[in-house]
C-alpha positions as CSV (number, residue, x, y, z in Angstrom):
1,X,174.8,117.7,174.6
2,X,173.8,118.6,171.8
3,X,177.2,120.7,170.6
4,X,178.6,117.3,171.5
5,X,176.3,115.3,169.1
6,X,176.9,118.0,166.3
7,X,180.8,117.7,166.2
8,X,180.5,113.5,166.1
9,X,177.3,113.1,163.7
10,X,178.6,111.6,160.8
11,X,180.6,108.9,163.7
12,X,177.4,108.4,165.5
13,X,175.2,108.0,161.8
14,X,178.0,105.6,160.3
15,X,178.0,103.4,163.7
16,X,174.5,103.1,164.3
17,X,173.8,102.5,160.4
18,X,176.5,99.5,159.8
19,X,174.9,96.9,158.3
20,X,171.6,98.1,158.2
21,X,169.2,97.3,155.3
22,X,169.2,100.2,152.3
23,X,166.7,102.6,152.0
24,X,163.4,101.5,150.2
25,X,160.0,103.7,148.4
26,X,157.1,103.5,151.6
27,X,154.4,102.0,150.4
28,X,151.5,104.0,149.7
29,X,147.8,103.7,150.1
30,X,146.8,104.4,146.6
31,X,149.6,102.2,145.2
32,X,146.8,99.7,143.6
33,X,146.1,96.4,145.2
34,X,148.4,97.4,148.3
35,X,145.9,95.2,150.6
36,X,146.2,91.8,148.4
37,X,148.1,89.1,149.8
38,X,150.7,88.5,147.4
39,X,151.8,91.9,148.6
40,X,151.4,91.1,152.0
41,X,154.1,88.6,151.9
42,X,156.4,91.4,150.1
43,X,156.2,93.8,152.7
44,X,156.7,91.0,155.5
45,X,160.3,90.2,153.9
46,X,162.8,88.3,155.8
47,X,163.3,88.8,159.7
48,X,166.5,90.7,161.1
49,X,168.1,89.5,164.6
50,X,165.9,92.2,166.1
51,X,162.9,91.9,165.0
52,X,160.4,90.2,167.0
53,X,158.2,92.0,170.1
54,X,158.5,95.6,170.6
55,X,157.4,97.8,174.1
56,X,158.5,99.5,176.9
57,X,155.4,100.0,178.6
58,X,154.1,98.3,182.0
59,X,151.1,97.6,184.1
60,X,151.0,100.5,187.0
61,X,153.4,101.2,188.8
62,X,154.5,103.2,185.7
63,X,158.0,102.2,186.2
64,X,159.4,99.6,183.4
65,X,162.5,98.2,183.3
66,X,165.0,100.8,182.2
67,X,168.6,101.0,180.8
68,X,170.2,99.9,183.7
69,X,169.3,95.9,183.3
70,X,171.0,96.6,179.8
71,X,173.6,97.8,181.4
72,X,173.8,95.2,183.8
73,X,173.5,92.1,181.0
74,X,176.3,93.9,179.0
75,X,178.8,94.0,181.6
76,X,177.9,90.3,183.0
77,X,178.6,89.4,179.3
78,X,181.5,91.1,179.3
79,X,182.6,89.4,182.3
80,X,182.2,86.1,180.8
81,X,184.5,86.9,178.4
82,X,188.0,87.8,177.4
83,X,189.0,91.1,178.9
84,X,191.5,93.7,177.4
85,X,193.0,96.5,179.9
86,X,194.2,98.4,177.1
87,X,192.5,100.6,175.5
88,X,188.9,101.5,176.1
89,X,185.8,100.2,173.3
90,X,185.9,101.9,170.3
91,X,183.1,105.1,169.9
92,X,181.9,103.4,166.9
93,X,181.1,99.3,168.3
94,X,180.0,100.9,171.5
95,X,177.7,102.6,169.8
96,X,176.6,99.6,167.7
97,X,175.9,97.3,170.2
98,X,174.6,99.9,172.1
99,X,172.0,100.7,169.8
100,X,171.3,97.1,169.6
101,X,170.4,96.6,173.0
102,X,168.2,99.5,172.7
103,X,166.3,98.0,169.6
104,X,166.0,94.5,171.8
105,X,164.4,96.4,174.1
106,X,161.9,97.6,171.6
107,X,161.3,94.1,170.3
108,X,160.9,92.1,173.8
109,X,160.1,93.5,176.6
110,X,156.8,94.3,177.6
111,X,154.0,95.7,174.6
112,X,152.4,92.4,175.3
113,X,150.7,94.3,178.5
114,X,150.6,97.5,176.6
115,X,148.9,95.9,173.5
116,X,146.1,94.9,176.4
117,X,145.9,98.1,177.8
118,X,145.1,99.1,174.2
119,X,142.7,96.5,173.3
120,X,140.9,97.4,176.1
121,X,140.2,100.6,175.5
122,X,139.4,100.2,171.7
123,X,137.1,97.6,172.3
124,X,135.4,99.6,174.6
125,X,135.1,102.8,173.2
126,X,133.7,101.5,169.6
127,X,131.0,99.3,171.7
128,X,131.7,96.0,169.9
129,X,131.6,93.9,172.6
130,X,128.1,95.1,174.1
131,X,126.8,95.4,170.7
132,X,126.9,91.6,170.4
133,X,125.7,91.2,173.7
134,X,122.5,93.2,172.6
135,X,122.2,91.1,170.0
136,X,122.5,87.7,172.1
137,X,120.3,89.1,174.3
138,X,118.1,89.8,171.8
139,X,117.7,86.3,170.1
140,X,116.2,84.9,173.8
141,X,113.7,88.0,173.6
142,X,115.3,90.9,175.9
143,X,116.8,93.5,175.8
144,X,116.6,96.3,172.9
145,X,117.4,94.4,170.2
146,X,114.7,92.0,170.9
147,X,112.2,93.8,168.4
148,X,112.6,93.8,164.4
149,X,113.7,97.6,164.3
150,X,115.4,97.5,167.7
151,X,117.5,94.4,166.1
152,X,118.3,96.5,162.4
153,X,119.2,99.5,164.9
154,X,122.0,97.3,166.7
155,X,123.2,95.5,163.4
156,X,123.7,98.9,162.0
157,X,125.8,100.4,165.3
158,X,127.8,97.1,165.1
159,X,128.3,97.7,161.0
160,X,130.2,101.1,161.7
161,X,131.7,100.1,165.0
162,X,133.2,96.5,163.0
163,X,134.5,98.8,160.3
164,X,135.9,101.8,163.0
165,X,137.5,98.4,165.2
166,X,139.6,97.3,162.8
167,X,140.9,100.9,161.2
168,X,141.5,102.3,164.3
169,X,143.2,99.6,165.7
170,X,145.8,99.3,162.6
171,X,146.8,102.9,163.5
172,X,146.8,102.4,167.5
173,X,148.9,99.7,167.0
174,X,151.3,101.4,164.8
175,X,151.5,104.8,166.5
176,X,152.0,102.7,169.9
177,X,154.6,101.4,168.3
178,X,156.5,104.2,166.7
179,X,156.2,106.3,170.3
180,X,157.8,103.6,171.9
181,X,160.6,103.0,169.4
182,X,161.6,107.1,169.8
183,X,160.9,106.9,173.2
184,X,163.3,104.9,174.1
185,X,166.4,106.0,171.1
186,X,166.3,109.1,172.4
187,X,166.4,108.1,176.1
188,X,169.1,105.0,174.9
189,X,171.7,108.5,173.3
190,X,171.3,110.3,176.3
191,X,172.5,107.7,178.4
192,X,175.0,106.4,176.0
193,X,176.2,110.3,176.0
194,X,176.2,109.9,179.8
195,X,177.5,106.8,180.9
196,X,180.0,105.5,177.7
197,X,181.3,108.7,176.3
198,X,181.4,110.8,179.9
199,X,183.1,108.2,181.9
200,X,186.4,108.5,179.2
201,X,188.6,110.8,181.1
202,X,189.8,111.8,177.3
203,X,186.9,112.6,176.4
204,X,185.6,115.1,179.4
205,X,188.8,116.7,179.1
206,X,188.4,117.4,175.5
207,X,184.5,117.1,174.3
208,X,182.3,117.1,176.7
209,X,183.7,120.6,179.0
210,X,180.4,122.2,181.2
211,X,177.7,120.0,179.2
212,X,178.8,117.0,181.8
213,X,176.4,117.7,184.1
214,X,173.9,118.1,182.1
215,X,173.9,114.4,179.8
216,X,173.4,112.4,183.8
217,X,169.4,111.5,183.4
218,X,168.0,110.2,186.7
219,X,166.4,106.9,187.4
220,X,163.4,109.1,187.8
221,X,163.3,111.4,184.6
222,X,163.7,108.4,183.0
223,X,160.5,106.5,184.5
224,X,158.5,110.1,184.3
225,X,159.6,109.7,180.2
226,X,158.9,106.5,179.7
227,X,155.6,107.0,181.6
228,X,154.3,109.5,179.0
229,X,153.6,106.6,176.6
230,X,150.5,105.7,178.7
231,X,149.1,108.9,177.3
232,X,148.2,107.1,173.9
233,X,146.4,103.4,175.0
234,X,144.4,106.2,178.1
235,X,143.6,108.9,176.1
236,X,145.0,109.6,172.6
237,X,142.9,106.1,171.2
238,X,139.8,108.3,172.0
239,X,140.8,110.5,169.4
240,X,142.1,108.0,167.2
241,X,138.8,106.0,167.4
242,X,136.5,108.8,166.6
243,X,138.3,109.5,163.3
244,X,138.5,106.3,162.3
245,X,134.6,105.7,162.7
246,X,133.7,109.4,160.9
247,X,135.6,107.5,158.1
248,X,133.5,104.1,158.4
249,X,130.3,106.0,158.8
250,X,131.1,107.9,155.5
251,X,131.8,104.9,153.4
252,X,129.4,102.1,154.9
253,X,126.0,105.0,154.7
254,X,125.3,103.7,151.3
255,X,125.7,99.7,152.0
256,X,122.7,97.7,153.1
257,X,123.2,95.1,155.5
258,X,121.7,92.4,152.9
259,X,124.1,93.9,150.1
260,X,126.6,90.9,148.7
261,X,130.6,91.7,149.5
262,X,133.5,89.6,149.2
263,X,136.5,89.5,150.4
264,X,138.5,92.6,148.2
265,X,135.3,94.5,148.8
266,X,135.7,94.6,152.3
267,X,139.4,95.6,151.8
268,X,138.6,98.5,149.8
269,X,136.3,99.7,152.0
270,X,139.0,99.5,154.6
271,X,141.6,100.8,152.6
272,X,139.0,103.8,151.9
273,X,138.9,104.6,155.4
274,X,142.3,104.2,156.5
275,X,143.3,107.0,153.5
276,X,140.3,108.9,155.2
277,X,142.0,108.9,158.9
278,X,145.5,109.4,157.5
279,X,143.8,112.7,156.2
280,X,142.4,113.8,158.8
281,X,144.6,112.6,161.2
282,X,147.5,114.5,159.6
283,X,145.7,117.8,159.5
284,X,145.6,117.4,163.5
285,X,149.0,116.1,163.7
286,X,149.9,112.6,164.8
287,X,151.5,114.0,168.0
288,X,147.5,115.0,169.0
289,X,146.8,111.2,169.5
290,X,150.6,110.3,171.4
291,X,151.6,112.7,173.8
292,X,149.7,115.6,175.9
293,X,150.7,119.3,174.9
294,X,153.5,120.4,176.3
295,X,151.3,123.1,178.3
296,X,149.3,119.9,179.9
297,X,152.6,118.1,180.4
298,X,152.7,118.7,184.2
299,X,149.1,118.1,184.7
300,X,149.1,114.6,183.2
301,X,152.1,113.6,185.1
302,X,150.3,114.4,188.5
303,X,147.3,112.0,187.8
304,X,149.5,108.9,188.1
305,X,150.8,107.8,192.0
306,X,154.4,107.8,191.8
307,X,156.6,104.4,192.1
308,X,157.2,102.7,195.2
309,X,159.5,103.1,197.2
310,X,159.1,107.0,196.5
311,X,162.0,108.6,197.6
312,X,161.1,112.2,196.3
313,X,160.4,114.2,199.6
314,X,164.0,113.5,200.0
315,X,165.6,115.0,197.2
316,X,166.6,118.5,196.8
317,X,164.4,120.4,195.4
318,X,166.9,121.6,192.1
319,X,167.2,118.1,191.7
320,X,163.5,117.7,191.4
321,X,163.1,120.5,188.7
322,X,166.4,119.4,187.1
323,X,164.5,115.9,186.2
324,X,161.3,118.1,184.9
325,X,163.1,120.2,182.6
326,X,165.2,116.8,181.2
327,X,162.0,115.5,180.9
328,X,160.3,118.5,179.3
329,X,163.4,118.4,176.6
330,X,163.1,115.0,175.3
331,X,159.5,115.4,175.0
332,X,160.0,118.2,173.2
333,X,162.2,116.4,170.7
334,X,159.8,113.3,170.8
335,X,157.1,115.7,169.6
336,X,159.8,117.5,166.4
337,X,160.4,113.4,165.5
338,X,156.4,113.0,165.2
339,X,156.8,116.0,162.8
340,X,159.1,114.7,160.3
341,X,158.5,113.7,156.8
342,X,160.7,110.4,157.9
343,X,158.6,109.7,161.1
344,X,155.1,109.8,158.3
345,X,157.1,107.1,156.1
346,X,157.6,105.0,158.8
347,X,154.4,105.2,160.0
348,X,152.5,104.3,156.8
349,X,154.9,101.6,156.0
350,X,153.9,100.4,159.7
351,X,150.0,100.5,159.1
352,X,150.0,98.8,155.8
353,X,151.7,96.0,156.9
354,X,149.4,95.6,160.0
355,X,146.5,96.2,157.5
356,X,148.2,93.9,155.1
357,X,148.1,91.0,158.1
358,X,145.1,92.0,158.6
359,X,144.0,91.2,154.8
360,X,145.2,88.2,155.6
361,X,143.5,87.2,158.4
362,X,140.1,87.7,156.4
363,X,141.3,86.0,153.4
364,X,142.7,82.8,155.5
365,X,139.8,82.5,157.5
366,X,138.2,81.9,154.7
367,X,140.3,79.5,152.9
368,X,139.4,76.0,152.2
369,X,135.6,76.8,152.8
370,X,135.3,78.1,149.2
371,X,133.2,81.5,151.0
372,X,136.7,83.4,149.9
373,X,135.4,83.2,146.0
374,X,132.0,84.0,147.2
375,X,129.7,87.2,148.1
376,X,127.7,87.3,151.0
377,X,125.9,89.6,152.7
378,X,127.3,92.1,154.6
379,X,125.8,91.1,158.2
380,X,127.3,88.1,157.4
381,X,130.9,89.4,157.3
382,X,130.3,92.3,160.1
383,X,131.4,89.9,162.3
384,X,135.0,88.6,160.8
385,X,135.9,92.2,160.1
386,X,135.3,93.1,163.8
387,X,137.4,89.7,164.9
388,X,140.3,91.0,162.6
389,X,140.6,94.1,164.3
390,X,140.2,92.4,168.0
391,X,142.8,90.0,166.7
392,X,145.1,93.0,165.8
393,X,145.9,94.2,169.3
394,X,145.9,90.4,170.5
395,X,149.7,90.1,172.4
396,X,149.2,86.6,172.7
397,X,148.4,85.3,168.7
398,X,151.3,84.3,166.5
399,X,149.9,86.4,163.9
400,X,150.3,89.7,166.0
401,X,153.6,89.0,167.2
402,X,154.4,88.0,163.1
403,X,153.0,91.6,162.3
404,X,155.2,93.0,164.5
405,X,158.0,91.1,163.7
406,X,157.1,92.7,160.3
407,X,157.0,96.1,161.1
408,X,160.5,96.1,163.1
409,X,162.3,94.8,160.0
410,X,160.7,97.5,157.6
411,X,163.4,99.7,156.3
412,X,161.8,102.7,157.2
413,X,161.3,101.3,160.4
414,X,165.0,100.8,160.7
415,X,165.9,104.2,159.5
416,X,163.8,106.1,161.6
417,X,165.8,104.3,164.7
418,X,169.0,104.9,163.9
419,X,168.1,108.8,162.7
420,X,166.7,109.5,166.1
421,X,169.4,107.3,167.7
422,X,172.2,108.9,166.1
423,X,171.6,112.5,165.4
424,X,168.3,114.1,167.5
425,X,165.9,116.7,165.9
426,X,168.1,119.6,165.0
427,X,170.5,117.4,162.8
């Protein structure tokens, strides 16, 4: 497949890329002021036709809706229309609307469940929650914040785990987000390979010779693909959320609990941390906190049950291993897109616009109340810093599905897409 992709690149790049928005500098975390407002409403710019919710991730059973539906909505709109029995779609609109399809998928279909899988498992591995319990507990006398230096002990816990909340969860969001976008481009040009360029008598004669057999990808090497993005909510946020609170640790040590902040304060120190994790996190590589190694592939795929109805004992067993070593390859290419310098500029564009929303959560809820020109103490603004990062991950609020909105129309954003959608790895 990918001898065919080679000889039709500059087709597939100049299909996938019509119309699409030129390339812009990434923002960049030292750029000065990158968390103030006015350019928070730059980087939100003006919303595309496909930019709105992104996901492709379900509650368990692991199997999401896959490219068939699109299939099946594109030739029931087809049907609806005027038909031509001449010749067949041209390679470059079938690819266009295509890739469109695959880029609604992104934006609509189900992160809202993934985004609570997520929040779930942020909120309780930084402890925010039962911190303020402790504390509630500990104004009606119980508990072990119910003394004076029990009480200072769980105020400082929740300063770190506020702080390590709402950095972590600005990255989550975004790597979630970027896995799921490559996920399913790459699985959307294998099956475009498959079932629109394949089924053209022309073109098996001529382009696609012995490589036929190997473009088909089964209903269930897709669902074992698309299953792999449970990895990062499950296990990679661990990682992500240990990082992120090394950082808040670092930079919160020398700030009292009575010291006076306002509102840019707090945002520095954020933005301080989040160039802290992007350090770190890039020494480990970002694949570390997305996918398993490919050596723990296998293993991680055996701790989920399998889809019902589970046909499997009845398939050959070539068949079985065929699906494996599909599966295997586009993980493989998943993990050489996480290594790119393009995937990075995505993903920092990404994170500064949810930390950008995020700047303006704190600064509106504030507004009118005249506390946004004033600086308190910093207990007094633990908690709205830990609300903003809750909020975040929040598939319900406007503001979250605006962020994401955000993020789908960046540039970079956009780019990255239609590279992975239109060329693969090696190109």
């Amino acid at each position: 497949m990918l001898a065919f992709t080679k000889r039709h690149q500059k087709k597939l790049v100049a299909a996938v890329l019509a119309g699409g928005s030129a390339a812009v500098a990434a923002y960049y975390w030292w750029e000065s002021d990158w968390w103030t407002r006015s350019q928070s409403a730059e980087r939100r710019g003006t919303n595309d036709s496909t930019a709105d919710l992104q996901g492709i991730l379900q509650q368990r059973p692991r199997s999401p809706a896959t490219f068939e539906e699109v299939a099946a909505a594109e030739e029931s709109r087809e049907s609806q229309g005027p038909q031509t029995a001449s010749a067949p779609e041209p390679l470059d609109a079938g690819l266009q609307r295509h890739f469109e399809s695959i880029q609604s998928i992104s934006d609509s279909t189900t992160l809202p469940q993934a985004l609570r899988d997520l929040q779930r498992h942020v909120a309780r591995l930084t402890g925010v929650h039962q911190l303020l319990d402790l504390l509630r507990e500990g104004k009606k006398g119980h508990g072990a914040a119910a003394t004076p230096s029990g009480k200072l002990e769980t105020w400082q816990q929740l300063k770190v785990a506020a702080f390590t909340n709402a950095a972590a969860s600005a990255w989550l969001l975004a790597l979630l987000d970027m896995l799921l976008r490559v996920q399913l481009n790459i699985l959307g040009r294998h099956l475009f390979l498959a079932s629109h360029l394949c089924s053209n008598s022309e073109m098996l004669s001529e382009e696609a010779g012995p490589e036929t057999p190997g473009l088909q990808v089964s209903r269930r090497a897709q669902t074992m693909f698309l299953d792999f993005a449970h990895f990062l909510p499950e296990r990679g946020s661990a990682a992500m959320v240990e990082l992120a609170g090394a950082a808040a640790k670092k930079f919160l040590m020398p700030i009292d609990l009575t010291d006076r902040l306002g509102p840019n304060d707090i945002l520095g120190i954020l933005s301080r941390i989040h160039l802290e994790v992007e350090a770190q996190a890039g020494k480990q590589g970002w694949a570390t906190f997305m996918l398993p190694s490919s050596s723990e592939e296998a293993q991680y795929a055996d701790a989920y049950p399998p889809a019902e109805p589970d046909y499997t004992a009845l398939q050959p067993a070539a068949l079985l291993a065929r699906d494996e070593e599909i599966v295997s390859d586009m993980l493989a290419e998943v993990r050489d897109v996480i290594g790119t310098a393009k995937f990075h500029a995505a993903l920092r564009a990404s994170v500064q616009a949810v930390a950008a929303r995020t700047a303006d959560g704190l600064a509106n809820s504030e507004a009118g109340t005249g506390l946004d020109k004033l600086k308190l103490p910093l207990a007094k603004l633990i908690p709205r810093v830990s609300a903003a990062g809750t909020a975040a991950l929040d598939s319900s609020s406007t503001s979250t599905r605006d962020c994401l909105a955000a993020v789908s129309a960046l540039p970079a954003v956009q780019q990255l897409c239609a590279s992975v959608y239109s060329a693969g790895p090696p190109l």
